[in-house]
C-alpha atoms as one frame of an Amber mdcrd trajectory, in Angstrom:
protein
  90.908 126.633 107.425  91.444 123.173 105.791  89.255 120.196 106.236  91.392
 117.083 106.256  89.932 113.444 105.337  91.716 110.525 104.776  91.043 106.974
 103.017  92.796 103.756 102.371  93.392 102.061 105.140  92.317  98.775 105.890
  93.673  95.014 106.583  97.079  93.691 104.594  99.484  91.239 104.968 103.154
  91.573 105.631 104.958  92.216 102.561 101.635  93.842 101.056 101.109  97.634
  99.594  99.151 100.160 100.237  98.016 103.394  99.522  96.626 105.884 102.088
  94.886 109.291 100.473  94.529 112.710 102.239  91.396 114.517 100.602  91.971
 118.602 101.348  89.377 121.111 101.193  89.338 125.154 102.204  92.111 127.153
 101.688  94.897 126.979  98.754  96.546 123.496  99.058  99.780 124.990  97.790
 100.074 127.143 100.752 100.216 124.004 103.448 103.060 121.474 104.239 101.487
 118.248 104.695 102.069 115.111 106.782 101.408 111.876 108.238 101.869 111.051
 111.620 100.409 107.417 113.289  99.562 106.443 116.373 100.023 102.534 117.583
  97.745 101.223 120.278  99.148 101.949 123.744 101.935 104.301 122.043 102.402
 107.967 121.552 101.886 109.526 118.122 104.971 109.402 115.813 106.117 111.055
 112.789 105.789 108.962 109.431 106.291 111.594 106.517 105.728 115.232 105.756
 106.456 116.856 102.111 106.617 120.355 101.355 104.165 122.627  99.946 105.644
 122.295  96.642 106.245 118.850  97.074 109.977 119.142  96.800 111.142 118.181
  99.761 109.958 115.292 101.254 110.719 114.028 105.269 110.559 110.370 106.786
 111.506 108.848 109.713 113.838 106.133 109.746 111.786 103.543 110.128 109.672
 103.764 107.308 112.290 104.984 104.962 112.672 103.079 101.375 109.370 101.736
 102.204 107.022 104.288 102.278 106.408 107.401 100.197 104.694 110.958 100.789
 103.529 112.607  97.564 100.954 115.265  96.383  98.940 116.358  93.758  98.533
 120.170  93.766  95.459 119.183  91.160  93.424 116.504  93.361  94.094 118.952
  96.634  95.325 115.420  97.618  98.376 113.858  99.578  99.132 110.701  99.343
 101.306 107.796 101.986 102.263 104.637  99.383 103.144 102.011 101.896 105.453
  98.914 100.590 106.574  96.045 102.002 104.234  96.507 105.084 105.256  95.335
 108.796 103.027  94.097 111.645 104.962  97.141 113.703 103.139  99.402 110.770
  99.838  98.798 112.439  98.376 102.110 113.431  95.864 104.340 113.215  97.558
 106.914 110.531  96.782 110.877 110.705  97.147 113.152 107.747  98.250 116.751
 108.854  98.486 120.208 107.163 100.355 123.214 108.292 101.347 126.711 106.383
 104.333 127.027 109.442 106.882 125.550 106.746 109.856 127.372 108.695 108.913
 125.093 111.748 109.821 121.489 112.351 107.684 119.665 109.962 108.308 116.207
 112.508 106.599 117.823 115.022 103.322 116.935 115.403 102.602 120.294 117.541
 103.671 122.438 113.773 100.707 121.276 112.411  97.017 123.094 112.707  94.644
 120.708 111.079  94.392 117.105 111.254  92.224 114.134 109.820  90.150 111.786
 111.857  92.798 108.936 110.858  92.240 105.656 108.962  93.038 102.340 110.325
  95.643  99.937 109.025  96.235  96.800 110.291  99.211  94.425 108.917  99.207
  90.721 110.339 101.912  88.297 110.002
């Protein structure tokens, strides 16, 4: 079992950064793919990112590609979302996710076993 906690959310401006951290703790963080998915008010959760367990593969969805970036450090037990160039359509409530299915879909949000409680960011114009 993994417990999943994430940080570094908060209020930004369009055009600002930010950096979103995914604190792990339990079982070998080398052994699970991890992820972030968000969820907009009124709208369904989506897939953001997801990176493999050694970190060499990364995912995105193509709305957040060139702008945002999933990394990990195998070290910290900590994944990381750095957000650039932030949109008001960015707004969301953003989930960090772990999963050892790595033969699965890894934008799926039904691959992954353990999720955060989410951290709020909110971009205005």
């Amino acid at each position: 079992q993994v417990e999943l906690v994430e940080s570094g959310g908060g209020l930004a401006q369009a055009g600002d950064s930010l950096t979103l951290t995914c604190a792990a703790s339990g079982r070998t963080f080398s052994t699970y793919c991890m992820a972030w998915f968000r969820q907009a008010p009124g709208k369904e959760r989506e897939f953001v990112a997801a990176i493999s367990r050694s970190g060499g593969i990364t995912y995105y969805a193509d709305s957040v590609k060139d702008r945002l970036t999933i990394s990990r450090d195998g070290a910290k037990n900590t994944a990381y979302l750095q957000m650039n160039s932030l949109k008001s359509e960015d707004t969301a409530v953003y989930y960090c996710a772990a999963t050892t299915k790595y033969y699965f879909n890894l934008r799926l949000a039904r691959t992954y076993d353990y999720w955060g409680q989410g951290t709020q960011v909110t971009v205005s114009l």
